[in-house]
N, C-alpha and C positions, 0 to 999 in steps of 0.2 A: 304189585302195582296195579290197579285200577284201571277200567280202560279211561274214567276221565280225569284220570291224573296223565295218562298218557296223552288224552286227545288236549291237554293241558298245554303237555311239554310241548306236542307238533304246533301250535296254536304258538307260543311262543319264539320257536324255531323261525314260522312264519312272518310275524312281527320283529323279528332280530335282523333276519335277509331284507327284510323288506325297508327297515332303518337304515341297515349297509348300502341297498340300490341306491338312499337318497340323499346318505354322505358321499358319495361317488357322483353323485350325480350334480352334488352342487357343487365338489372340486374340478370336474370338466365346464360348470357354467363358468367356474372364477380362472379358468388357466391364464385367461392374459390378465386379471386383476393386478393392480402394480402393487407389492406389498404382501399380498394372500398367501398364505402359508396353509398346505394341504390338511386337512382334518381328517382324523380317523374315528371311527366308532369301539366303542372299550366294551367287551361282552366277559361274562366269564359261567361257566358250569354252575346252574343253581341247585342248591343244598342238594345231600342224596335223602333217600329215606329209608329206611330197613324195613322190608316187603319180605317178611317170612325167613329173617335171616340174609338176604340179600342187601346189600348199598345198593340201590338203582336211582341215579341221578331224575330230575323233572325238568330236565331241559336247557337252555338258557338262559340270564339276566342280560339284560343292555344297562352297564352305568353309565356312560358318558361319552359326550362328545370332545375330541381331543384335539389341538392344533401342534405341528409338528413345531417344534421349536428347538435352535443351538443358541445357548448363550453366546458361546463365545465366535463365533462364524459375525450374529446381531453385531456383538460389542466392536468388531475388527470394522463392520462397515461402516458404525457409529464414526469411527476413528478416522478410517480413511477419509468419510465423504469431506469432514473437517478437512485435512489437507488436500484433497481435492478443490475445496470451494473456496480455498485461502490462495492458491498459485490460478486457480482460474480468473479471478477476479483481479487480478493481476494485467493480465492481458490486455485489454484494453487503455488500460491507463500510457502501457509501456509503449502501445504501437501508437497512439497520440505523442508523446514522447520522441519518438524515433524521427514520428512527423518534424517535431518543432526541430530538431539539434540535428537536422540531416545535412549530409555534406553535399556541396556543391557549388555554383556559380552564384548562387541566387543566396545561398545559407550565411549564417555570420561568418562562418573563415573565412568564404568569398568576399566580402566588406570588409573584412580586416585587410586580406591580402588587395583589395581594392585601393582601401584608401592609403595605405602604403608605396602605392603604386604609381598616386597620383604625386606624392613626393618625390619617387622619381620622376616622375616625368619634368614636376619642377627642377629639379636638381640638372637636368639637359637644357633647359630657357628660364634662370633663375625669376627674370625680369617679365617673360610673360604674363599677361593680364590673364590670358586664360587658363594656362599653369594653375594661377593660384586660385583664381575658381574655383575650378574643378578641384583644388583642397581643401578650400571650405564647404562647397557641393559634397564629394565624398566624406568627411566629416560628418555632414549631416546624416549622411547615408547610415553610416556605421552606430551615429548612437540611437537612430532610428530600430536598426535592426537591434541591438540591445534591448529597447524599450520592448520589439514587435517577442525576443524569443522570452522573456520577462513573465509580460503580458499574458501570452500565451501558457505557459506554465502554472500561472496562475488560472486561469481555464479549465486548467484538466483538474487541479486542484477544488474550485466549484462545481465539476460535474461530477467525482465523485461526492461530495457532499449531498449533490441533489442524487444520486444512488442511493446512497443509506439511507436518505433521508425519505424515499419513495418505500423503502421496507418497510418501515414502521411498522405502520399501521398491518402488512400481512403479518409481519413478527407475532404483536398481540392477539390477533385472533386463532393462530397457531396455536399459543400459549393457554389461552381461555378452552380452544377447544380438548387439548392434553387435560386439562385441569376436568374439565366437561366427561371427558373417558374415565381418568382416576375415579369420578363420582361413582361414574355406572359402572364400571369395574366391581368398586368395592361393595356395592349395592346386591348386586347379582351373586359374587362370590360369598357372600354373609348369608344369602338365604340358596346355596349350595349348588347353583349353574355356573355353566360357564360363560366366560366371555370372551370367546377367540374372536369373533368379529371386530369388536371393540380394542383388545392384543393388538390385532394387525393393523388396527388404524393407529393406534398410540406411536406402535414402532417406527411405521413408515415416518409419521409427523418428528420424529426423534430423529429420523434420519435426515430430514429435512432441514430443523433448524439445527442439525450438526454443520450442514453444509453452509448454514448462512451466518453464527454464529459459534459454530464450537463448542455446542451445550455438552455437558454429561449429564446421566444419569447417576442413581444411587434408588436403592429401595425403601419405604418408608413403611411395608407391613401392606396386607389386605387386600393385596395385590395394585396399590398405589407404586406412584413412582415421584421423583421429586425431578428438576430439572434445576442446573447451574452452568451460570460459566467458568469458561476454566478459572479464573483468578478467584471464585468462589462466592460468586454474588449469586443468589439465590433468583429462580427464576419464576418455578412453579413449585409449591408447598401442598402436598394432597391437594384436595379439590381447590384450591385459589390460588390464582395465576395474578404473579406481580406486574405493576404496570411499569412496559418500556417504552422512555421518553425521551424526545430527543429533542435540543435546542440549539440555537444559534448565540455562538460565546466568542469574540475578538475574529467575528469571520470566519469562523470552521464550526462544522457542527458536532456538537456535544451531548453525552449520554447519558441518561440515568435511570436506574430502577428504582421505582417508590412503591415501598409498603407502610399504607399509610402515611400517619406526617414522618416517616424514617425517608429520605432520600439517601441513596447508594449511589456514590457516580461512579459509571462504569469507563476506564481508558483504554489505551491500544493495547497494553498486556494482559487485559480482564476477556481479550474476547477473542476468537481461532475462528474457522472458518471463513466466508467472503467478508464480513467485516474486518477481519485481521489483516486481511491481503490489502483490503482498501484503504484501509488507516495506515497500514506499512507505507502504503507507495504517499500519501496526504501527508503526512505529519513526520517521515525519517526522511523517504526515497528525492522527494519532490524537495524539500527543502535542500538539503543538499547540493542538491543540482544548482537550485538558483542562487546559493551561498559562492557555488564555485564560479557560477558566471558573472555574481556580481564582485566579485574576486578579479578576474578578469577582465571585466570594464574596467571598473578600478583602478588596477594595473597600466594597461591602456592608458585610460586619460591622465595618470598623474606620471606617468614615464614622458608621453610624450607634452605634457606641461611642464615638465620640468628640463628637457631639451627645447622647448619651441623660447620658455622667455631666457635661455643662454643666446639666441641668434635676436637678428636684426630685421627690421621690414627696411622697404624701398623708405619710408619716411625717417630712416633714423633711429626710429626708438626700439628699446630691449625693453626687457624685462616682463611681456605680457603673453598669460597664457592663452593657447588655444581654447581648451574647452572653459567652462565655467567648472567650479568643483570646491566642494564642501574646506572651508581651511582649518585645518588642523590649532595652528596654532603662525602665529603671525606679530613681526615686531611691531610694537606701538609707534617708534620711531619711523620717519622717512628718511633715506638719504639719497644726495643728487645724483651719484652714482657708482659702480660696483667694484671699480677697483681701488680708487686713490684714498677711500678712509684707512685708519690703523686704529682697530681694538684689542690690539695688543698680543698679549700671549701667554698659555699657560694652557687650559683645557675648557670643554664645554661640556656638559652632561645630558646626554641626549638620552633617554629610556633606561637609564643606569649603566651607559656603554661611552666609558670616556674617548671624546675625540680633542689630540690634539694640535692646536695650535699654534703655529710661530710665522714668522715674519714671511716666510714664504706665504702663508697663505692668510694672511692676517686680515684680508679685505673680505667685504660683501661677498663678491662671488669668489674668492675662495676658500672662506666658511663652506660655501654653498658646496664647493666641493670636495670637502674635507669632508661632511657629513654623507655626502652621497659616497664616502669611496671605505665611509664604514661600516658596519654589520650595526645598524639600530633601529630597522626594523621603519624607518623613517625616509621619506622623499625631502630632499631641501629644493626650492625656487626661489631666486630672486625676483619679485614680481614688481610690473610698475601700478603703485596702486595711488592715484589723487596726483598724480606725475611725481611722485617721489617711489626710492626703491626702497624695498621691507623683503627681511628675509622670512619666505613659508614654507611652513613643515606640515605635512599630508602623511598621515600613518599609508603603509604599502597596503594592509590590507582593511576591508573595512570595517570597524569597528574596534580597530586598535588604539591606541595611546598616544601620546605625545606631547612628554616629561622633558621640559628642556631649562636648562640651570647653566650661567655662564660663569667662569670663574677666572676671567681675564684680567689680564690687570696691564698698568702700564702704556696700555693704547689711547689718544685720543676721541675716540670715541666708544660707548658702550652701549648696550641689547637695554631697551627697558619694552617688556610685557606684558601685556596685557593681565594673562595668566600665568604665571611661571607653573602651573600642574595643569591644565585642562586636557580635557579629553575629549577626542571627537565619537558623539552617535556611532552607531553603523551610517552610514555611508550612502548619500539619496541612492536612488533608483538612475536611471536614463533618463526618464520624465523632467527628473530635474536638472539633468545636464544639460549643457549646448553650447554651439559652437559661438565662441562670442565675440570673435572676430568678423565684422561684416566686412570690412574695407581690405580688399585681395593686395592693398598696399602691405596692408598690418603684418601681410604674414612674413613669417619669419626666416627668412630664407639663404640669408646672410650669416657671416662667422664671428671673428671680430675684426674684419673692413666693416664698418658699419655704413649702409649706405650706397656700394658700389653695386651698380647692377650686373655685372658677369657673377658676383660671390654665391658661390654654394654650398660652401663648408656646412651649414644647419641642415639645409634640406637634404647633406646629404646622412645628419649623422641624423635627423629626424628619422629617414628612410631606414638605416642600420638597425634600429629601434626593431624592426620587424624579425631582425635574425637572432637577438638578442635572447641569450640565455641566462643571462644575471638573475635569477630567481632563483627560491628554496627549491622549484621543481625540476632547473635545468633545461626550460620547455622555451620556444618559441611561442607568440600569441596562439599562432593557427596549433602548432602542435597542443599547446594547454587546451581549445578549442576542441582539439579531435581525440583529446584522451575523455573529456567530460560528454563527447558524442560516444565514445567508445564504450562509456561505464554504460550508458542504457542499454548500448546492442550485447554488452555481456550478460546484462540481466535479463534483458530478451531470451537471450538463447538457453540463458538456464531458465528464464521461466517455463518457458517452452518444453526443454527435456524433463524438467519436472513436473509441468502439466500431464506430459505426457505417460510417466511414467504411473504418478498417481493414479488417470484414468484407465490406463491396462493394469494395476492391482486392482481398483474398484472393481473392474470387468471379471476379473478373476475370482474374488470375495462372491459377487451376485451370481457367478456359475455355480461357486461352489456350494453359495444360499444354495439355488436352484434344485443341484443335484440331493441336497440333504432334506429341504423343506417346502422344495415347488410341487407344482402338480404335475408328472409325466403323463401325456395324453396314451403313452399305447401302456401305462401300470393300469391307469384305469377302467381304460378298455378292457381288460383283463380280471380285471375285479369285476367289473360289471358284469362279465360273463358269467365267473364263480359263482357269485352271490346270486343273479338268475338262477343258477342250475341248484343253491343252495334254499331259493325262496319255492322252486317246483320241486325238490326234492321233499320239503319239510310238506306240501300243499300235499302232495301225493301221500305221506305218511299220514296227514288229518283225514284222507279220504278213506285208507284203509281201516284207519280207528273206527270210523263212522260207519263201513262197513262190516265190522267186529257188531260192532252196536248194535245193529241192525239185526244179525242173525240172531246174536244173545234174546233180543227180545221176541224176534220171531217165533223161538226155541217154546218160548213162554206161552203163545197163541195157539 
C-alpha cells in the first residue's frame, strides 16, 4: 500500500467524521421540529486491494443520508390521530347542546311543569279572570320555549356547517402541497438522493388530514403516495391533487371531489376524522333530538287539545282547542252537538285498528272516545269549528297517518270526509303553533255542567295530563323531557372518556415515535463527541502520512 493510497484513506476517514459532525449536527438543530425524524449517515469499508499479497482496505465510502423511519408505529398514528379528530370535534357541539336541553327553572321542563301549574291553580278559582290568564300567558310561555329549544338546535346545526365549511380551503392546499412532495420525492429518488426532508413533511401533512378527514394512504411506486378517504374517494393521485368542494344543498352543507368533469360526492360514511364527528353530531345526533322534541310538543299540544275541547268555558261553549295545530283529518259534516246524534253501530277503521261501536257510545263524543281509549296510533277532538261540532283526528306523533273508514250503519246520522286516506306532513314546528284562545272566558275549565262557575272537573283533568303515562314510552312530559336531556349528557360523557382515552394512546404512539425515530439530545451529544475524536483521529493519521512523505523524500536530497 502506497503512502498516497494511505494518505487517501486518512483523507477520507477525514471527510466521513466530518459528514457524521454535520448529520449530528442538523438532528440537534431540528430536535423540537414537529414531524423530523433523526437521520443517520450510511458509511461502509471501501474495496480492499492486494498490496503484495495482502487485503488492505483504503478507507471509508459515505453512501447516504438516512431518515430513521417505523412503518408501522407512522401507520398507528395515521389511525389514531383519525379517532382522535373524530370524538374531539365532537365536543363542542355536545356542550352547546347540554346548553340548550338543560334542566332547570328557566329550561322547558320548567314551562312544561309551569304551565301545568297554572291549571292548577285554575282548578282552586275555576271562575278567576286571572286564573285563566295566566293559562293562556303560560301557554304562550311553553310553545315559546319550544320554538326557543327548536331554534336553537338548529344553530349549532349551522355552526357546524360554517366549521367544515372554513376547512375547505386549508384541506386543498394540504392536498396540492402532498401532491407538490410526491413530485420532488419522485424527482430526487430517480436521479438516486434522498428525500428525508421532504418524507417528514409528507407524513406529518398525512397526519394532519388524518385528523381532519380520515384519509389513508396506500403506495403507488417511486416513492409516491396516493391519499383517500375511507369510503374510497380518491384524494391525491401521484402528483395531482383532486379538488374538494363543498356546497350548500336543502340548508346543510355538501361535499364533493372533482376530477375533472367526474364529480364524486362525498357523505358522512365517506369520511373519519373531525368531519365524521361533525357530520355525526349535523345529520344523525342533532336530528334526532329535534325529531324527539318535536314528538313531544306534539304530544303536548294534541293531548291537551283533545281534553281542553271535552270541557266548557264561562260562555258556554265546548268543543274548542287550546292550541292551534295541524288537522289530521276532520269530518266535512257539522253537528249541533256531541252527544244527542246516533250514527249507529257496527265499527269504524281507524289506521287498520277496528274500533267498536254501539249504542253506548254511538254519539259525537263518544266516538271521540272510543277512538281515544284505542291503540290507533291516533288523537280524536270534538272541535267547535264555524259553530258546528266536527270530529278531528291528529296522528300522536308527527308525521304519521290517519286512515279513517266508517262502517256504521243504522244510525241517523253518518261521517262524510273530506278524505277518507289523507295523511298529515310532519307536523309544523312551534312557529306555527299558538295559543288561540284570546278570551280567558274561552278557557276550558268546566266538565259537563257547562257553564257553572264553581266546575272544575277539565281544569282539573287538563292538569292530570302532566302525570300522565299513556304513551309508548310510559314517560310523563317532564320525564320524556329529561330522558332526551339525558341522551346528550350520556354522550357527553362518553364523548369525553373517549376523547380522553384516544389522546392518551395518541400521547403514547408519539412517545414511542419519539423513542424509535426522535432525536435524543444526550445520543447526540455523544455521537458528537465520537465523531470529533474520530474526525482528530483520522486528521492525526493524514498528519503522520505527510510526515512519512516527508522523510521518504528527504531520504532522496
Amino acid at each position: 500500500m502506497s503512502l498516497t493510497t494511505a494518505l487517501n484513506s486518512g483523507l477520507k476517514g477525514i471527510l466521513a467524521h466530518q459528514r457524521q459532525v454535520e448529520v449530528t449536527g442538523n438532528n440537534i438543530a431540528n430536535v423540537n421540529t414537529p414531524g423530523y425524524s433523526r437521520q443517520t449517515l450510511t458509511i461502509s469499508p471501501s474495496a480492499t486491494v492486494n498490496i503484495d499479497g495482502l487485503l488492505l482496505g483504503q478507507g471509508v465510502d459515505v453512501e447516504s443520508v438516512n431518515r430513521e423511519y417505523d412503518k408501522f408505529v407512522s401507520g398507528q398514528l395515521v389511525g389514531q390521530n383519525s379517532t382522535l379528530g373524530q370524538e374531539s370535534a365532537k365536543s363542542a357541539p355536545l356542550a352547546e347542546l347540554e346548553r340548550v336541553l338543560g334542566i332547570g327553572e328557566d329550561s322547558l321542563a320548567g314551562q312544561i311543569e309551569s304551565f301545568f301549574g297554572a291549571w292548577h291553580d285554575l282548578s282552586g278559582n275555576p271562575s278567576g279572570s286571572v286564573e285563566r290568564g295566566q293559562v293562556i300567558y303560560k301557554g304562550e310561555n311553553l310553545l315559546e320555549s319550544f320554538s326557543q329549544v327548536k331554534s336553537d338546535m338548529v344553530r349549532v346545526g349551522q355552526n357546524i356547517n360554517d366549521k367544515l365549511n372554513a376547512e375547505v380551503g386549508s384541506i386543498n392546499l394540504k392536498l396540492q402541497e402532498v401532491a407538490d412532495l410526491n413530485a420532488a420525492i419522485k424527482e430526487k429518488e430517480t436521479l438516486g438522493h434522498v428525500a428525508n426532508t421532504e418524507k417528514d413533511r409528507r407524513d406529518l401533512l398525512v397526519k394532519e388530514l388524518s385528523g381532519i378527514l380520515g384519509v389513508q394512504t396506500f403506495n403507488t411506486g417511486s416513492g409516491q403516495i396516493g391519499l383517500h378517504l375511507p369510503g374510497g374517494i380518491p384524494l391525491v393521485q401521484g402528483d395531482r391533487a383532486l379538488d374538494f368542494e363543498a356546497f350548500y344543498q336543502g340548508g346543510d352543507l355538501q361535499f364533493e371531489v372533482r376530477a375533472g368533469d367526474v364529480e364524486l360526492s362525498a357523505k358522512r360514511t365517506n369520511f373519519g376524522g373531525k368531519f365524521r364527528g361533525l357530520l355525526d353530531m349535523r345529520d344523525d345526533f342533532i336530528p334526532g333530538l329535534q325529531q324527539e322534541i318535536q314528538q313531544l310538543e306534539h304530544r303536548v299540544v294534541t293531548e291537551v287539545n283533545a281534553q281542553h275541547a271535552a270541557g266548557y268555558g264561562l260562555d258556554g261553549e265546548t268543543g274548542r282547542t287550546f292550541f292551534s295545530q295541524t288537522t289530521g283529518l276532520q269530518s266535512e259534516t257539522g253537528f249541533a252537538n256531541t252527544t244527542d246524534h246516533n250514527f249507529g253501530t257496527g265499527t269504524i277503521d281507524v289506521n287498520g285498528t277496528s274500533v267498536n261501536i254501539d249504542a253506548t257510545n254511538n254519539s259525537l263524543s263518544g266516538i271521540r272516545g272510543a277512538i281515544n281509549n284505542a291503540d290507533t296510533g291516533v288523537v280524536a277532538a270534538v272541535v267547535n269549528n264555524g259553530g258546528a261540532y266536527h270530529l278531528n283526528l291528529t296522528p300522536e306523533t308527527p308525521g304519521g297517518a290517519v286512515n279513517f273508514t266508517s262502517n256504521l250503519s243504522g244510525g241517523s246520522w253518518t261521517f262524510s270526509n273530506q278524505d277518507a286516506d289523507a295523511e298529515l306532513f310532519d307536523a309544523v314546528g312551534s312557529e306555527d303553533i299558538h295559543v288561540q284562545i284570546s278570551d280567558p272566558r274561552q278557557v276550558a275549565a268546566a266538565g259537563a255542567t257547562a257553564g257553572e262557575p264553581g266546575d272544575n272537573e277539565n281544569a282539573l283533568a287538563v292538569y292530570a295530563l302532566a302525570d300522565s303515562r299513556d304513551n309508548p314510552d310510559g314517560q310523563t312530559y317532564v320525564e320524556n323531557y329529561g330522558r332526551i336531556a339525558a341522551t346528550v349528557g350520556t354522550e357527553a360523557k362518553r364523548n369525553t372518556m373517549a376523547r380522553q382515552g384516544a389522546s392518551d394512546t395518541m400521547n403514547q404512539l408519539e412517545n414511542l415515535r419519539e423513542s424509535i425515530v426522535g432525536v435524543s439530545i444526550e445520543q447526540e451529544m455523544m455521537n458528537l463527541t465520537r465523531f470529533q475524536k474520530g474526525f482528530e483521529a483520522s486528521s492525526r493519521y493524514v498528519q503522520t502520512i505527510d510526515e512519512m512523505m516527508g522523510t521518504i523524500i528527504g531520504m532522496k536530497r
